[in-house]
C-alpha positions in Angstrom: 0.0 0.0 0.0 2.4 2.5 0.9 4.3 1.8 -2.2 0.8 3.0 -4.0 0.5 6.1 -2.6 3.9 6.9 -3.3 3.1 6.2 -6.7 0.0 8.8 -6.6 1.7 11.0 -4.7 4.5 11.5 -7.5 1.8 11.1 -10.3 -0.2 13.6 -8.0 2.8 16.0 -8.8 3.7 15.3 -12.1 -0.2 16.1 -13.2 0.2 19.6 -11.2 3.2 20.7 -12.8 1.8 19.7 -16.3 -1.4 21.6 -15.7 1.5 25.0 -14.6 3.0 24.3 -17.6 -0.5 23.9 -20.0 -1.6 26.9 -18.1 1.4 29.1 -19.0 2.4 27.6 -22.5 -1.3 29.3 -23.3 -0.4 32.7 -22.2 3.4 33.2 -23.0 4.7 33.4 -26.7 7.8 33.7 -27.5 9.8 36.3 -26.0 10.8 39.4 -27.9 14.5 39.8 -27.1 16.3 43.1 -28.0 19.3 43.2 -29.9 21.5 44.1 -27.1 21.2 41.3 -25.7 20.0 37.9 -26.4 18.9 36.8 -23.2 17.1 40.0 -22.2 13.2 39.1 -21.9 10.8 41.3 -21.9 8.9 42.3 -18.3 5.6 41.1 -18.9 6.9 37.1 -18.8 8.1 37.7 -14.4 4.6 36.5 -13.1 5.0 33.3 -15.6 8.3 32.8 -14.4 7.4 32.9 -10.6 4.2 30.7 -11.2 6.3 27.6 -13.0 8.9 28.0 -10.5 6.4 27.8 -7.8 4.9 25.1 -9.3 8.0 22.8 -9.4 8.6 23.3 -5.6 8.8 19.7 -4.8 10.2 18.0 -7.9 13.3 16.1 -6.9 17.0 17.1 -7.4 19.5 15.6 -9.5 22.5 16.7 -10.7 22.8 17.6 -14.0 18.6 17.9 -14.3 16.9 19.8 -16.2 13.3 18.1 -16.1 9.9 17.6 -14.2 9.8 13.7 -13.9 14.0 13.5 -13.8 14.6 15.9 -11.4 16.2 19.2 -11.2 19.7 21.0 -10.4 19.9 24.7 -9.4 21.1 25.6 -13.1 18.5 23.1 -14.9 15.8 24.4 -13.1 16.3 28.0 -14.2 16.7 26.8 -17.7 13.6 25.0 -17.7 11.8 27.4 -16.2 12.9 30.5 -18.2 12.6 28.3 -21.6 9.2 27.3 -20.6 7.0 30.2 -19.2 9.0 32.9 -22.1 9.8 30.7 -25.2 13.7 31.9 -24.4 16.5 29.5 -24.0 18.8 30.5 -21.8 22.2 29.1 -20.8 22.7 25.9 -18.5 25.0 26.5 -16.3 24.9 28.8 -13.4 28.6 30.6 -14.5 27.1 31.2 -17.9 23.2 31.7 -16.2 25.7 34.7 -14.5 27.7 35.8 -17.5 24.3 35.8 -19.2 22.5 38.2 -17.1 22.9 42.0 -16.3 23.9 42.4 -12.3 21.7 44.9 -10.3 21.2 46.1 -6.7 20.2 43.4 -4.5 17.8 45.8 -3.4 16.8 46.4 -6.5 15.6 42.5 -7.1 12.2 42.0 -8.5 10.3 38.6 -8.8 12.1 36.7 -11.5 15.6 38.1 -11.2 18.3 35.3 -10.2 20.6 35.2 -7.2 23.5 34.0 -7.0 25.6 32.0 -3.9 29.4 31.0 -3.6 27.8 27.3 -2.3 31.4 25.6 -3.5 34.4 27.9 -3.1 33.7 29.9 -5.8 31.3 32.5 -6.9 27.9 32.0 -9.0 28.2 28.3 -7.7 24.1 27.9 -7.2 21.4 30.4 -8.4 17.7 30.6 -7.6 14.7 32.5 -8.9 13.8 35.3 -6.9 9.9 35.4 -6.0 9.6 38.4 -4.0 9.2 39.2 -0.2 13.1 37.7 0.1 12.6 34.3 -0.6 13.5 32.6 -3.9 13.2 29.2 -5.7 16.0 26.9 -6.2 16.9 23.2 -6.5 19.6 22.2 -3.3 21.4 19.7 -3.0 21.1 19.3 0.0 17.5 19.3 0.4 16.7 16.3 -2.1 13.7 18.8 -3.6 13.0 22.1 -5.2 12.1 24.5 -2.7 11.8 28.0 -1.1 14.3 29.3 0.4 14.6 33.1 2.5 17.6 35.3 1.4 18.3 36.1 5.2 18.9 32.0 6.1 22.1 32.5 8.0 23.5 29.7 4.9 22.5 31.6 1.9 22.7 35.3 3.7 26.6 34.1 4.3 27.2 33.3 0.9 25.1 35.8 -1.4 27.4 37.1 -4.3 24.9 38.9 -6.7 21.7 39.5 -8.0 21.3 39.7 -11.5 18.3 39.7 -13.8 17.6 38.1 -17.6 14.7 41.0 -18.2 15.6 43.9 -20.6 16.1 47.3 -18.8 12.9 48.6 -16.4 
């Protein structure tokens, strides 16, 4: 029995994360991108970013992931999540997620904008999607799922290196 319900509770998931993803796919088009740079998407796409990360909390991590049903790392989730709810593909890993994106303010951060943590001796080692109200999405390790995180936990506070955004200019 208990092997059932495990069953249902990850089928349970999978069908939530499809209907995000069915939801959004009807609303966002592709993004238009300026010509200064390629991975700047236009503002209106931040609420369909936040609601498909949301919707992921709780998929599994796994390094190297870049999927629903595989499982996620930090990197692969904001790939999947920026190619899905704005059409725009954006790099994999979280160096070139960092060399990618335009660095603002951290006060300046606005749902959708990426942070970046030194999580492995080095900066811009794990990013996560900012949501607002100082908490962001991301895919730890450590935790085994996708999940919210605050920017004041004493772990990330400690090792916060930027905030940077993939949206064209306010």
């Amino acid at each position: 029995m208990a092997t059932f319900c495990g069953f249902f509770a990850d089928w349970r998931h999978l069908l939530g994360v499809t209907a995000v993803v069915a939801l959004l796919s009807g609303c966002a088009g592709t993004a238009s991108l300026p010509s200064s740079s390629p991975y700047a998407v236009s503002q209106q796409h931040r609420q369909e970013v936040v609601m498909l990360a949301l919707g992921l909390a709780g998929s599994p991590y796994r390094y190297g992931g870049a999927e629903p049903i595989g499982g996620f790392d930090c990197s692969g989730l904001v790939n999947y999540v920026f190619n899905q709810a704005t059409g725009t593909a954006v790099p994999r890993t979280t160096g070139d997620q960092a060399q990618a994106s335009r660095r603002i303010n951290r006060s300046d951060l606005r749902e959708g904008d990426l942070v970046f943590f030194n999580t492995l001796g080095r900066a811009n080692s794990h990013v996560g999607i900012y949501i607002g109200d100082g908490r962001f999405v991301n895919a730890p390790s450590s935790g085994g799922y996708v999940r919210i995180d605050r920017l004041d936990n004493p772990y990330f506070s400690k090792r916060f290196t930027s905030a940077r955004t993939l949206f064209a200019s306010r």
